[in-house]
Wavefront OBJ file of the C-alpha trace (Angstrom):
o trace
v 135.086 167.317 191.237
v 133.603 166.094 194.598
v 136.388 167.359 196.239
v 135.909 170.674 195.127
v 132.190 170.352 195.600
v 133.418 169.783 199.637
v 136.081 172.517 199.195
v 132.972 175.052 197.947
v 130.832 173.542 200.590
v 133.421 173.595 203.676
v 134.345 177.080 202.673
v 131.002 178.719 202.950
v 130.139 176.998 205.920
v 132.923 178.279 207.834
v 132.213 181.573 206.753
v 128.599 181.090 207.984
v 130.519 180.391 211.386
v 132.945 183.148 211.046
v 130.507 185.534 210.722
v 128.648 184.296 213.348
v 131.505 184.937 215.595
v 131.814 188.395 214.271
v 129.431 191.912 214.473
v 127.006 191.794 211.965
v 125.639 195.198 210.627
v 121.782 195.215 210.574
v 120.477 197.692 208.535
v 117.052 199.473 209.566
v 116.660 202.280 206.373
v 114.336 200.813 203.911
v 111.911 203.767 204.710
v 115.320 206.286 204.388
v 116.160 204.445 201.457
v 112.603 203.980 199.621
v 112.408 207.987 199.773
v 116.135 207.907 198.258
v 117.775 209.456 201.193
v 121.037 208.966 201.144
v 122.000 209.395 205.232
v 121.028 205.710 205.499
v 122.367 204.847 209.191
v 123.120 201.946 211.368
v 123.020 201.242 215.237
v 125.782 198.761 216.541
v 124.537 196.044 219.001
v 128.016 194.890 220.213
v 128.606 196.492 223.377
v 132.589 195.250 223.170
v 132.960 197.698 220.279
v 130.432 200.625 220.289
v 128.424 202.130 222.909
v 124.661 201.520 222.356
v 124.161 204.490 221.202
v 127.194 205.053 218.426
v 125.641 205.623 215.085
v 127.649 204.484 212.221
v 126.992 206.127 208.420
v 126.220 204.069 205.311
v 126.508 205.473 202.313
v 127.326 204.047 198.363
v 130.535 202.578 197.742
v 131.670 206.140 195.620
v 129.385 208.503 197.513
v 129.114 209.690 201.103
v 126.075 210.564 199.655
v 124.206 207.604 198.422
v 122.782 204.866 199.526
v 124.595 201.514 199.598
v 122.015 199.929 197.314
v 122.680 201.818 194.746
v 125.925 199.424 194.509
v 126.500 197.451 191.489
v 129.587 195.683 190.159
v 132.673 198.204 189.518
v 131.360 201.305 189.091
v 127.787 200.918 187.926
v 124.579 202.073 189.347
v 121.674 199.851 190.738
v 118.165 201.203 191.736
v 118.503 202.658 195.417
v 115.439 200.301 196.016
v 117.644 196.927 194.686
v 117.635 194.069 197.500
v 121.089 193.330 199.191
v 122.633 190.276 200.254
v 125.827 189.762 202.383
v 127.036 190.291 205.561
v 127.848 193.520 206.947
v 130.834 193.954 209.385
v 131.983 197.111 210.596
v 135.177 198.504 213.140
v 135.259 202.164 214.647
v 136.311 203.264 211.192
v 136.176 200.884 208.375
v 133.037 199.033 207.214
v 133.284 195.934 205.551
v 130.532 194.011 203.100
v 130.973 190.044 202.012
v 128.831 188.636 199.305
v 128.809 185.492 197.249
v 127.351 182.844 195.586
v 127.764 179.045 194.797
v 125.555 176.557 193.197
v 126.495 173.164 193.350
v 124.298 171.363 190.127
v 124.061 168.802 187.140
v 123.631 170.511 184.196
v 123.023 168.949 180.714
v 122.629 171.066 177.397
v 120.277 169.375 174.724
v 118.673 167.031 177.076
v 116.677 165.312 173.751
v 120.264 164.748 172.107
v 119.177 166.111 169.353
v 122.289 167.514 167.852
v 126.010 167.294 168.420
v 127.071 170.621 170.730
v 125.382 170.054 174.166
v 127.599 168.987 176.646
v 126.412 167.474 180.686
v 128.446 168.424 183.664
v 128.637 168.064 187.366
v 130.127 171.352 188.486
v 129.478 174.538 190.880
v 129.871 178.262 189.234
v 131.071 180.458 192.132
v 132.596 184.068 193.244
v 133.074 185.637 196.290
v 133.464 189.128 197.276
v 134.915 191.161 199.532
v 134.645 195.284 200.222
v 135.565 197.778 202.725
v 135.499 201.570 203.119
v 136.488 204.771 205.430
v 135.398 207.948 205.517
v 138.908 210.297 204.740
v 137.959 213.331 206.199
v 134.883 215.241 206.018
v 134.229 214.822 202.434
v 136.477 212.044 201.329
v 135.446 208.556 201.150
v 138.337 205.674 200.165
v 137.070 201.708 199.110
v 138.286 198.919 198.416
v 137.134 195.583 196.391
v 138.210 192.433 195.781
v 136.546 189.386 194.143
v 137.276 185.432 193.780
v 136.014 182.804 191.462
v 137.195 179.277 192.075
v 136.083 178.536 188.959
v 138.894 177.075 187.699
v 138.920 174.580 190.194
v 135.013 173.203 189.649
v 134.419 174.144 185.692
v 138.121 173.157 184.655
v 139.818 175.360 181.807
v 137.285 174.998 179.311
v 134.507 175.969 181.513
v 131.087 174.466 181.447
v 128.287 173.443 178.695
v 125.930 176.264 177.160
v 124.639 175.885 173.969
v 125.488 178.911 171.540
v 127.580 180.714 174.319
v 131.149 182.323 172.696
v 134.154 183.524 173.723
v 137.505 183.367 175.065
v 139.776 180.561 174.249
v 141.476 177.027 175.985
v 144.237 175.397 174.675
v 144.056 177.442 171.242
v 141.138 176.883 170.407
v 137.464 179.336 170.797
v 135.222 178.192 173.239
v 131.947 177.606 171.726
v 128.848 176.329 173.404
v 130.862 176.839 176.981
v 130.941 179.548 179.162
v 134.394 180.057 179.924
v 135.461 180.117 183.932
v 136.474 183.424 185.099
v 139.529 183.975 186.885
v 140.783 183.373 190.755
v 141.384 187.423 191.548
v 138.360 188.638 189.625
v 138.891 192.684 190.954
v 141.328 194.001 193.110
v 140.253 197.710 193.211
v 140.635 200.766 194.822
v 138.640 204.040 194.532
v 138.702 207.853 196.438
v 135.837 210.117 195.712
v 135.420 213.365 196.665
v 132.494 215.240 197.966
v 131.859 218.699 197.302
v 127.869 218.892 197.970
v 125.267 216.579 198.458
v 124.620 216.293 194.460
v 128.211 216.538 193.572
v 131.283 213.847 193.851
v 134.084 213.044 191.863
v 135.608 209.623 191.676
v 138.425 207.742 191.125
v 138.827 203.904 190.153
v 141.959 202.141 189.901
v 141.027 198.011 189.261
v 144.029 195.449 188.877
v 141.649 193.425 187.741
v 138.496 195.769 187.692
v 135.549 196.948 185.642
v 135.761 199.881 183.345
v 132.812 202.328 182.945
v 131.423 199.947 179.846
v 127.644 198.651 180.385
v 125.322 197.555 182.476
v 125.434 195.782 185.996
v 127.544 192.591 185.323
v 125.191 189.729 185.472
v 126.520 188.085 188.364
v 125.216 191.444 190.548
v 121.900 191.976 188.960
v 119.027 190.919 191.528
v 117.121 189.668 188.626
v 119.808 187.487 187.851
v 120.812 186.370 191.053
v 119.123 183.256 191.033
v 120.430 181.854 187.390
v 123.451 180.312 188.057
v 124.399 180.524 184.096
v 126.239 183.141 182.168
v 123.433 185.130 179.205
v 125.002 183.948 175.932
v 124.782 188.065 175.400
v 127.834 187.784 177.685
v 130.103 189.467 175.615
v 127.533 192.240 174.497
v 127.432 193.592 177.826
v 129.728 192.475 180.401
v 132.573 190.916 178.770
v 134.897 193.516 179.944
v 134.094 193.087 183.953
v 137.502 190.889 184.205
v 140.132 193.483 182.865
v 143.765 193.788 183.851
v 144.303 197.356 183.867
v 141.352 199.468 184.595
v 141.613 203.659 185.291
v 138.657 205.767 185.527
v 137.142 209.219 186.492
v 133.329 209.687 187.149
v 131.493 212.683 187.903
v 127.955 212.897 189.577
v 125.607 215.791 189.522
v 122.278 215.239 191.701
v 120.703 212.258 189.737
v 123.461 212.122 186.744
v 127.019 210.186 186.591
v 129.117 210.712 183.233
v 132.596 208.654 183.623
v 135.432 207.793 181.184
v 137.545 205.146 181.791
v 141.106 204.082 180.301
v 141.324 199.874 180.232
v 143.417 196.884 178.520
v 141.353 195.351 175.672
v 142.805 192.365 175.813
v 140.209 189.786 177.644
v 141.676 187.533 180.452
v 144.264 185.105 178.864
v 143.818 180.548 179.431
v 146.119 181.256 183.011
v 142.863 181.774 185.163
v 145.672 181.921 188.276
v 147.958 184.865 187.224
v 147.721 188.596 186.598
v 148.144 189.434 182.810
v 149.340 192.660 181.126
v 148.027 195.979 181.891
v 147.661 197.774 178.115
v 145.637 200.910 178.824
v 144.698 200.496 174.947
v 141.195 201.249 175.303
v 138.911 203.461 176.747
v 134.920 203.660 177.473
v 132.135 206.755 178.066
v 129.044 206.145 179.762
v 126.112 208.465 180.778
v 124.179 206.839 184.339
v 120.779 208.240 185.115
v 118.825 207.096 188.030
v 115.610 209.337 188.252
v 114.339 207.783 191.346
v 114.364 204.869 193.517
v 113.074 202.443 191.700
v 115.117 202.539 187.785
v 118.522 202.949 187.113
v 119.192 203.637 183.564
v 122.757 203.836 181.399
v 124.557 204.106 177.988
v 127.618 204.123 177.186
v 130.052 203.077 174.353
v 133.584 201.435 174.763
v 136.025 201.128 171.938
v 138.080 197.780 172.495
v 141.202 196.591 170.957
v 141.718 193.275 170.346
v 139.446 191.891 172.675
v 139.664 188.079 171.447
v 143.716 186.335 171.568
v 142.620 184.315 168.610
v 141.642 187.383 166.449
v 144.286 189.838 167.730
v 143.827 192.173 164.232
v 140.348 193.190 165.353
v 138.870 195.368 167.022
v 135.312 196.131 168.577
v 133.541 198.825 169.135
v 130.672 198.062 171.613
v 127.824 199.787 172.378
v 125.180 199.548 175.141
v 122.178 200.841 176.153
v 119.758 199.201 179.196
v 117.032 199.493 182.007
v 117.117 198.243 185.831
v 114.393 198.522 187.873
v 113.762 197.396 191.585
v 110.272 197.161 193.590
v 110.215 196.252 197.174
v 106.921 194.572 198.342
v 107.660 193.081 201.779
v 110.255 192.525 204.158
v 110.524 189.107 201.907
v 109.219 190.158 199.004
v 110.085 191.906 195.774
v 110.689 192.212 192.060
v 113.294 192.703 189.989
v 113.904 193.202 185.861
v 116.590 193.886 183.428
v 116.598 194.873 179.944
v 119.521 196.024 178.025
v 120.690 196.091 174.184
v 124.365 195.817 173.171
v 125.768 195.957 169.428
v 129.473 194.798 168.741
v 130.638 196.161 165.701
v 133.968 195.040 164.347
v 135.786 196.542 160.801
v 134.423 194.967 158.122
v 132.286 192.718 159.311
v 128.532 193.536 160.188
v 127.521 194.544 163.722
v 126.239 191.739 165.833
v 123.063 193.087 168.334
v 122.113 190.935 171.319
v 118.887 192.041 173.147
v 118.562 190.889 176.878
v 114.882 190.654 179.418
v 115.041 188.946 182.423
v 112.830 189.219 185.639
v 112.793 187.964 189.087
v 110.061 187.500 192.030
v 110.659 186.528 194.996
v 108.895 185.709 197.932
v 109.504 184.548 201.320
v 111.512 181.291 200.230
v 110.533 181.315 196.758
v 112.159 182.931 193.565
v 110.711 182.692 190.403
v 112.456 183.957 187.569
v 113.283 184.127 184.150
v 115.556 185.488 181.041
v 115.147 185.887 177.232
v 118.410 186.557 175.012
v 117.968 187.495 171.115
v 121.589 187.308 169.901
v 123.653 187.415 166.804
v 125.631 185.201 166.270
v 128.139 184.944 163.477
v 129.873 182.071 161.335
v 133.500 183.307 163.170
v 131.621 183.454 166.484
v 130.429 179.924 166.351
v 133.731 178.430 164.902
v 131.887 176.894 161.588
v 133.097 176.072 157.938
v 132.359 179.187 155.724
v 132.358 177.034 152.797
v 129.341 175.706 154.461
v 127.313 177.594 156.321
v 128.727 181.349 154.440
v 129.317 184.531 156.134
v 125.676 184.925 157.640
v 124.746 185.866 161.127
v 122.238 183.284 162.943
v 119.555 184.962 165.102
v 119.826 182.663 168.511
v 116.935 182.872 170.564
v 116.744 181.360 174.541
v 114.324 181.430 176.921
v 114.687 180.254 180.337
v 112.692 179.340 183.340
v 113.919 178.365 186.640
v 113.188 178.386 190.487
v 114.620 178.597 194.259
v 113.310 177.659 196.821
v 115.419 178.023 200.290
v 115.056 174.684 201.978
v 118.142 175.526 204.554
v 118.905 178.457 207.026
v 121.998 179.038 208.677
v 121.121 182.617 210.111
v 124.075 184.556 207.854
v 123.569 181.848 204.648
v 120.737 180.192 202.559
v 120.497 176.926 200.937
v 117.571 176.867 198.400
v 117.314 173.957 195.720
v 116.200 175.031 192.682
v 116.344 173.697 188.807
v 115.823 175.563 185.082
v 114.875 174.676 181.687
v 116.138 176.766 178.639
v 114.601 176.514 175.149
v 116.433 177.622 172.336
v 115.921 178.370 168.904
v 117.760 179.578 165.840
v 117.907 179.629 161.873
v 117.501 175.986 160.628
v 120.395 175.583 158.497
v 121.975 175.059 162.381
v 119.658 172.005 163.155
v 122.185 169.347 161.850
v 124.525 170.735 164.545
v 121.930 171.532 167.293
v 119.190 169.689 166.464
v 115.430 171.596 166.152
v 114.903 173.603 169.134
v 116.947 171.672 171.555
v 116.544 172.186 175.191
v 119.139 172.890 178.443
v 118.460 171.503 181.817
v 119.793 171.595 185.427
v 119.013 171.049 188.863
v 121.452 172.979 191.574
v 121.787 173.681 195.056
v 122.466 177.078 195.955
v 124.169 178.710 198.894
v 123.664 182.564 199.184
v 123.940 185.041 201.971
v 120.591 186.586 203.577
v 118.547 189.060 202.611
v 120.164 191.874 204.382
v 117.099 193.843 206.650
v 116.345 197.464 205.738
l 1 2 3 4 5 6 7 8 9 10 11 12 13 14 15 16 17 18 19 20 21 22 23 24 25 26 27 28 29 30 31 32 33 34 35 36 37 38 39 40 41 42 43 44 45 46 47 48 49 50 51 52 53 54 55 56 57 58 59 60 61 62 63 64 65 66 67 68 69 70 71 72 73 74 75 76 77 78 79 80 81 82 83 84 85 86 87 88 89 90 91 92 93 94 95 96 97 98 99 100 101 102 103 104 105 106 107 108 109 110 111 112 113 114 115 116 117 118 119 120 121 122 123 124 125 126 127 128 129 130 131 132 133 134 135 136 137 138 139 140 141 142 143 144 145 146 147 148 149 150 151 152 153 154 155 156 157 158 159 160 161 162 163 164 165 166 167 168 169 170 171 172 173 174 175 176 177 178 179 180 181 182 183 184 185 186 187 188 189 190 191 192 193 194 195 196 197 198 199 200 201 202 203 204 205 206 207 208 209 210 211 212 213 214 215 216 217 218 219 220 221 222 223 224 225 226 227 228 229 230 231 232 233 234 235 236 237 238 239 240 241 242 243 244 245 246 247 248 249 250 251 252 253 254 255 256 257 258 259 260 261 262 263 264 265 266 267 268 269 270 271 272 273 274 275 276 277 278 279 280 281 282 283 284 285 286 287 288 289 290 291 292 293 294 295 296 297 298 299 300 301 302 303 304 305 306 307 308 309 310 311 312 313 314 315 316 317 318 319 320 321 322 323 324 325 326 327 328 329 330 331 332 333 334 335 336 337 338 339 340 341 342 343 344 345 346 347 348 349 350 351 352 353 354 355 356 357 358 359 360 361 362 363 364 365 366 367 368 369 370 371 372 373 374 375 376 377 378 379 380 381 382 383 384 385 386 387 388 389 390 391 392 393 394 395 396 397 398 399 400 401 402 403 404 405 406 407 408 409 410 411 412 413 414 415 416 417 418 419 420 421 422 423 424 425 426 427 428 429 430 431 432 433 434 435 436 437 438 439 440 441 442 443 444 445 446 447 448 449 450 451 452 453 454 455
């Protein structure tokens, strides 16, 4: 493990440096932006590739005529006023965006012992992420994404400890209070959308791994989750599918409105973290985007999933979710940031399963304060128990969790910020000779992130 801790470390370092050596795009359209303008420009400072006074266009990942803030992960919408944080890199006719995150950390679930499902691990949850884009004409607009998790490498197949977190498998059996590691090509996508006003576009996706049009912003993207390096035990209410082999969809935006369909495989990533598994095409997902100004960014949408889970191959889910993201800038270094969102997996014969999601996130200069609280529903099948024992109920989980960052390194391009969390949990008591009453998670971490990228 301290090998790949050095790996993890050595690799974002020499990014730091790489980028150093490299044009990096400052952006200076928070007011543009703020007033959800969409023609969100920036001035290139590298006389060896631009004259001084070459302006180069941002705009939204599937819009010539959005802001790039309004990026989320696949296809999704953030508010236009979300914070960013990479490194921008541009040539004469591409424009390129890096992002990641690693936290290098001791974590230990039930820290009082008091039941027999926590788990303690020195590990580092990471991704990275790469994009690019080029105008295609006037009105065209082609991108590109691709995104890394060496997860495999630091959490090991059967991922790391969270108490009452499901899904997936390793070695045939269901992961149960672990998040599972996601895998090494976490999206490969393309997209070309089409402009044919200022309100109107038409997209399309192609992911190989990607993200069909199904939820919210995946956790790892939302700015009030940044900070947390854990998965929400909600995980498979609401972003479960932003890993899928086979991904095709079609999204239309009017003015302030996006309705999308996509066409996906089902099937969640396989125990292989390192290959590319089956595309099926045998699902297929709706959702309705709404973002009626700068500051919210609203969806619902309802995906209908077969035979998400290897080890239950005869059923199928029907998913629904519905959820809230807003964004308020309050200084250069200073903003907020909260999510709320509701999911309901609902499987034949069995009784749907709701998870409820609130999480927030202030920050300040070096400082981030934050927080998340899950309701979920967890089933006897979900947590792997003995129905002769505990029946066919489903177990109301709750968790709250507090944490902190604060950035105690700066290497221009990247921060370092050390930070720990505490997560209380609670559930029906019948579960306290396997948990224990109210047990508690813990961790201290040290996290490397890009900057705050200036507006």
């Amino acid at each position: 493990m301290n090998k790949a801790f050095k790996s993890l470390l050595l690799l974002s370092l020499v990014g730091s440096f790489t980028a150093d050596a490299q044009h990096e795009m400052h952006m200076s359209a928070q007011k543009d932006t703020l007033k959800g303008k969409a023609d969100t420009t920036i001035k290139s400072t590298d006389h060896s590739m631009h004259n001084m006074n070459t302006v180069t266009p941002m705009s939204h990942a599937y819009s010539l005529n959005l802001p790039m803030s309004r990026n989320g992960s696949g296809t999704s919408w953030l508010p236009d006023a979300a914070p960013m944080y990479g490194l921008m890199l541009h040539s004469k006719k591409w424009m390129y965006m890096l992002h990641g995150n690693v936290a290098l950390r001791y974590t230990k679930q039930d820290i009082g012992s008091k039941g027999s499902r926590g788990g303690e691990k020195f590990d580092a949850p990471n991704w990275f992420m790469a994009m690019g884009q080029r105008k295609v004409g006037e009105k065209g607009l082609f991108h590109f994404g691709a995104m890394l998790s060496l997860d495999r490498f630091t959490e090991g197949g059967n991922g790391y400890p969270l108490l009452f977190q499901t899904g997936e498998s390793w070695k045939g059996n269901p992961l149960v209070d672990r998040q599972h590691p996601h895998d090494l090509f976490s999206e490969l996508s393309v997209a070309y959308t089409y402009s044919f006003s200022k309100k109107t576009d038409l997209t399309f996706y192609l992911g190989y791994p990607g993200e069909p049009a199904l939820g919210s912003v995946a956790f790892m993207h939302r700015p009030s989750a940044l900070a947390n390096p854990d998965a929400p035990i909600s995980h498979h209410w609401n972003d479960g599918t932003h890993i899928t082999f086979g991904v095709a969809t079609i999204g239309f935006r009017y003015d302030k409105f996006k309705v999308e369909a996509s066409s996906f495989t089902g099937r969640e990533p396989d125990e292989n973290r390192f290959d590319f598994d089956k595309p099926r095409f045998d699902s297929y997902s709706a959702r309705l985007s709404y973002n009626p100004n700068k500051n919210w960014a609203l969806q619902v949408s309802h995906g209908w999933i077969k035979s998400p889970e290897s080890l239950h191959s005869n059923e199928n889910v029907e998913r629904t979710i519905a959820s809230a993201i807003y964004a308020l800038p309050l200084g250069d270094e200073q903003n907020f940031n909260a999510t709320v969102l509701w999911g309901l997996n609902k499987t034949k014969g069995h009784e749907g399963e709701n998870a409820a999601l609130l999480e927030a996130a202030y920050r300040v200069t070096k400082l981030s304060v934050y927080s998340r609280y899950e309701w979920v529903q967890k089933s006897t099948e979900e947590l792997n128990l003995n129905e002769n024992i505990y029946g066919t109920n489903l177990f109301g989980v709750n968790a709250l969790t507090l944490g902190l960052n604060y950035d105690v390194l700066n290497l221009k391009k990247f921060k370092g910020a050390i930070g720990a969390q505490a997560s209380l949990y609670n559930t029906n008591n019948a579960l306290n000779t396997l948990y224990g009453k109210n047990p508690i998670g813990g961790q201290i971490f040290f996290r490397i992130y890009p900057a705050l990228m200036k507006m």
